[in-house]
KEVEX-102379 format. One record per residue (C-alpha): x, y, z. Coordinates in steps of 0.5 Angstrom, whole numbers, padded with zeros to 4 digits, always signed. Layout:
BEGIN
XYZ ...
# end
This chain:
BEGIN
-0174-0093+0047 -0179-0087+0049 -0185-0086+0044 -0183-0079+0040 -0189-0077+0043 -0193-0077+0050 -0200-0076+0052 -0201-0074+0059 -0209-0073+0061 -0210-0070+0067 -0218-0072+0068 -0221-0067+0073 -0228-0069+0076 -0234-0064+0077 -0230-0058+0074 -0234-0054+0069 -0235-0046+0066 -0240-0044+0070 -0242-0036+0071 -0238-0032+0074 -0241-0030+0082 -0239-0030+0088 -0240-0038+0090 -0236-0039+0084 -0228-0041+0086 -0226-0042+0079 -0228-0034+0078 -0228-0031+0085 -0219-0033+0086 -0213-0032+0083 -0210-0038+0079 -0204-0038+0075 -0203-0044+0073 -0211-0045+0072 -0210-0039+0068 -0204-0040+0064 -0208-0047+0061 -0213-0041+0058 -0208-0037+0056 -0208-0033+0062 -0216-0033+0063 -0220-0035+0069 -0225-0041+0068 -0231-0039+0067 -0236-0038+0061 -0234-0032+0059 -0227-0035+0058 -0225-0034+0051 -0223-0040+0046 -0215-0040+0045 -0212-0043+0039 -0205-0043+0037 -0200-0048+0035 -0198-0051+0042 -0203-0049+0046 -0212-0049+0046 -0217-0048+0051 -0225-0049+0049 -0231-0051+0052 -0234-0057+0050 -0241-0060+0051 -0242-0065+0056 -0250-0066+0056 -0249-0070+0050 -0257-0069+0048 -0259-0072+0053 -0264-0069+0059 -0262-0068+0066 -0255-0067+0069 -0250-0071+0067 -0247-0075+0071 -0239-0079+0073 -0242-0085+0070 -0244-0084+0063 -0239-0078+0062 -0234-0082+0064 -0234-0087+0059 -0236-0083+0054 -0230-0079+0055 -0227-0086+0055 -0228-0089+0049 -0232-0084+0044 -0238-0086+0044 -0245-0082+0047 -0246-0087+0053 -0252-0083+0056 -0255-0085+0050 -0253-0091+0050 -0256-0092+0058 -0262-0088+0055 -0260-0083+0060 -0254-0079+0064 -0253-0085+0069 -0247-0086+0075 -0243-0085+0078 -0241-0092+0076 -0242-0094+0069 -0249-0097+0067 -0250-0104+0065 -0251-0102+0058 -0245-0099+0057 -0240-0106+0059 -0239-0108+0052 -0237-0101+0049 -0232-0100+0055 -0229-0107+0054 -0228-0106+0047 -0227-0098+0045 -0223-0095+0051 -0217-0091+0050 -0213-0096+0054 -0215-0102+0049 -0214-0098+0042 -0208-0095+0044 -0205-0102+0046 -0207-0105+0040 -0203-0100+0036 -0197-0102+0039 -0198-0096+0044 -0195-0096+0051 -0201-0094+0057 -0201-0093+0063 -0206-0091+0069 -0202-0088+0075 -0207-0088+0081 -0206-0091+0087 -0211-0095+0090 -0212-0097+0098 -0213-0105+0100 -0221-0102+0102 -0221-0100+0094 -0220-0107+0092 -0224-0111+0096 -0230-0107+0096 -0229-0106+0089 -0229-0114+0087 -0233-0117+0093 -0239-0113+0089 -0236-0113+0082 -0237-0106+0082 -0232-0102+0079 -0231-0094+0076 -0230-0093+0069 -0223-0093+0069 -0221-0098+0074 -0225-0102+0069 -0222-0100+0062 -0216-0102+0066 -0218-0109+0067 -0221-0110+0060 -0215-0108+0057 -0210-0111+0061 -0208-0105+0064 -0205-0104+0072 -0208-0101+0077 -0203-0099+0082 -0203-0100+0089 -0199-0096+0095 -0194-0101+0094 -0192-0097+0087 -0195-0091+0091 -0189-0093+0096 -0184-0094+0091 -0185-0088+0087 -0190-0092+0080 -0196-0088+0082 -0199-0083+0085 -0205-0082+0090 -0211-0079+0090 -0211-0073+0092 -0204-0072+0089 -0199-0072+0095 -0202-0078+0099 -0205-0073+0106 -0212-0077+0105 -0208-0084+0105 -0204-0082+0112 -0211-0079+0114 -0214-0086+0113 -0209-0089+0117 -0205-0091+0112 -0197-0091+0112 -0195-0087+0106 -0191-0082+0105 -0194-0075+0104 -0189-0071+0098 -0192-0065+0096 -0195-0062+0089 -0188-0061+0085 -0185-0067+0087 -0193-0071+0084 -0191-0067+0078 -0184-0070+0078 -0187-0077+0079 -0192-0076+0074 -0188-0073+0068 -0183-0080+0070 -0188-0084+0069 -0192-0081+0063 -0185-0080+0060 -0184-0088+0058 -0191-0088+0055 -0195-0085+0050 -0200-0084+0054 -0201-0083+0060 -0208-0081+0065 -0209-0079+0072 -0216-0078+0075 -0217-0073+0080 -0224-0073+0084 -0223-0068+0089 -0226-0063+0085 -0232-0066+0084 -0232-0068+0092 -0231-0061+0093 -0236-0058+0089 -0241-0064+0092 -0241-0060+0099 -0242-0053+0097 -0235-0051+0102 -0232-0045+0099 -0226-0047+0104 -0226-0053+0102 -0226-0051+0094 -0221-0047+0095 -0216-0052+0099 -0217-0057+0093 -0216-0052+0087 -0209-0048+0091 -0206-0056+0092 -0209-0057+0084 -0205-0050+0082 -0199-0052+0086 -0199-0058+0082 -0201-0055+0074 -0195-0051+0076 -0190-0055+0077 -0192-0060+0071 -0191-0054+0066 -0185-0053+0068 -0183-0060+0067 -0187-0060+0060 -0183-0061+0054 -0188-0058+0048 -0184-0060+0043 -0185-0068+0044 -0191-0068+0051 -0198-0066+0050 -0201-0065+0056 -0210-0065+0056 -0214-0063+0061 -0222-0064+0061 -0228-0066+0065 -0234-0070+0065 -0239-0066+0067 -0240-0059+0071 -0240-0059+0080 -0234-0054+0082 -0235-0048+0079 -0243-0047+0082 -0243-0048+0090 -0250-0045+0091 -0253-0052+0089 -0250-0060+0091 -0251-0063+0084 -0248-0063+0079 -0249-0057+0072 -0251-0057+0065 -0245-0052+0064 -0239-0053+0059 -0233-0056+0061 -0226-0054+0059 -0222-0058+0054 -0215-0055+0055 -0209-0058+0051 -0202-0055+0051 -0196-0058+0047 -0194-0062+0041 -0200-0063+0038 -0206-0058+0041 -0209-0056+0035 -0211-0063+0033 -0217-0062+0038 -0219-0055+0036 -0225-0059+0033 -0227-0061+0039 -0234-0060+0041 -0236-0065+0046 -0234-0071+0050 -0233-0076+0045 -0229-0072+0040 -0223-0074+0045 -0221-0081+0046 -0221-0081+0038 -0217-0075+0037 -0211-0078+0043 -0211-0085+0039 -0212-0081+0031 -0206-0076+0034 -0201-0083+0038 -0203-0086+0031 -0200-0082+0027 -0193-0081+0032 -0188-0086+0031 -0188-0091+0036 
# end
């Protein structure tokens, strides 16, 4: 039986609210589907917060009180579990996560906690071979990819890329083929199909996109602006396919990069929290990375399996 209510959280790496200039491609082009998240804004730190009942955008703190620029690791995990994990390392740490952050990940990430709610969850990146060797032969895994394995979650590989269960991640595959490997290329609606059929038999759903932040990391405003049309083209496809009646769909980050090409590291800014269907205005006290996991299990609590 479908759950009565659906998370699906599209997390984007290095996206921030940054000011609006030149070298800041969030701002210096159009997105519509960016702009329909923010209720017809651009992303920027003079983007409005938007309340109403099915739809919310905020800027959320993602420094978490701690010195320095933060970081994919500790951000990430935090987002993950709802714990401050900067704090918890002692400082903003990645981009794996810190040794000190383990035990939190094991017991508090969102996969575990949904799951011992009865919850169904799924995590629908692709992973090449190349993924799996390097990340064993080290023991050294991203935030995600070991939440997955401490709740007992399945992390896809291209035999679920090939057979439709998963997507890449880059969204369309091209990355893949380029490195060689023999998937199939589809483009930005058909991910959106792919990802709305697997996101509807589950009541929560993620998918990670990281080339926001690789984008932001080299300071290439063709590049950026490549990333963020194949991005838009994506969003747009998935709110046409939303059901806000009974689908939420979150969007967030872990820390700023994209929207401030002058400089290679990532930012102090804000980052967006953008949440459109049923349930929105259960994240309107949102104030930093650790108000959304809680929020996502207290929302799929309260829904009947």
């Amino acid at each position: 039986m479908k759950p009565l209510l659906q998370v699906l959280w599209v997390f984007l790496d290095g996206v921030g609210l940054g000011p609006v200039h030149a070298r800041n491609p969030l701002s210096s082009f159009r997105w519509p589907a960016l702009m329909e998240l923010a209720g017809g804004q651009a992303w920027s730190l003079e983007t409005r917060p938007r309340f109403g009942s099915t739809q919310l955008f905020l800027p959320i703190d993602a420094t978490l009180g701690v010195a320095g620029l933060p970081q994919s690791g500790t951000g990430q995990a935090t987002l993950l579990t709802g714990f401050n994990c900067a704090r918890i390392a002692g400082r903003h740490y990645g981009p794996y996560p810190h040794s000190r952050t383990h035990s939190v990940l094991a017991r508090y990430n969102v996969f575990r906690r949904l799951q011992n709610r009865q919850r169904s969850v799924a995590f629908v990146n692709a992973y090449p071979p190349t993924f799996f060797t390097q990340a064993r032969m080290r023991n050294r895994w991203n935030v995600t990819a070991r939440c997955c394995l401490e709740a007992g979650v399945m992390l896809r590989d291209l035999q679920a890329l090939a057979k439709g269960n998963a997507l890449a991640a880059d969204l369309t595959g091209q990355r893949l083929r380029d490195a060689g490997f023999m998937v199939t290329v589809i483009d930005e609606t058909q991910a959106a199909h792919r990802l709305m059929h697997i996101a509807t038999n589950h009541a929560f759903t993620l998918l990670e996109y990281f080339l926001t932040d690789q984008a932001g990391h080299s300071q290439d405003m063709a590049e950026a602006y490549r990333v963020l049309a194949s991005l838009d083209r994506f969003f747009a496809a998935l709110l046409d396919l939303l059901d806000p009646k009974q689908q939420l769909l979150l969007v967030t980050s872990d820390h700023g990069n994209l929207e401030d090409l002058r400089a290679r590291t990532h930012t102090r800014n804000p980052v967006p929290l953008a949440a459109w269907g049923q349930g929105a205005m259960h994240f309107r006290h949102a104030r930093d990375l650790r108000d959304i996991t809680p929020t996502i299990v207290a929302l799929l609590k309260a829904a009947r399996a």
